[in-house]
C-alpha positions, 0 to 999 in steps of 0.5 A: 924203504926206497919210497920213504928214502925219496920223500925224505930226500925231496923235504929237503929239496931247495927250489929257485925260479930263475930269470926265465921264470922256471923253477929249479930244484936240487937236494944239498948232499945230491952231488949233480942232482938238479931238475927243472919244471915250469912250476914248483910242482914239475919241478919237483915231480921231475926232481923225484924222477931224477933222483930215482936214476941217480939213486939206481945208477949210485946203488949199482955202482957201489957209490955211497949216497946219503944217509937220511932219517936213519935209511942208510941205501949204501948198504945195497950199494956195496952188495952191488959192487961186490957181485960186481967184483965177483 
């Protein structure tokens, strides 16, 4: 689930070369969500990389993350928070 959730993500990345001629990469909704490579393809793969941490880091504190292709992650999220709470 967690792997079909990170390729739906990375479908919808945006990537722009910026003046020093590396490209940089975000996904819309990712709130904070960036990474950098040299080519497209570094990019992408640390983009991949990054959206792993956020992705932990939003689940383990219960915050909500983006619903894609009909993988709704949130639900793992509030079972974390409330174990937290408990």
């Amino acid at each position: 689930m967690l792997s079909d959730y990170i390729a739906k993500a990375v479908e919808k990345a945006d990537y722009e070369k910026t003046e020093s001629g590396r490209f940089f990469a975000t996904i819309p909704g990712f709130k904070g969500l960036w990474a950098e490579g040299k080519t497209v393809e570094a990019a992408r793969r640390e983009l991949i990389s990054t959206l792993e941490d956020w992705l932990l880091l939003a689940i383990r504190f219960g915050d909500d993350v983006p619903v894609l292709g009909g993988i709704d992650l949130n639900k793992i999220g509030r079972h974390a928070k409330a174990r937290q709470s408990a």
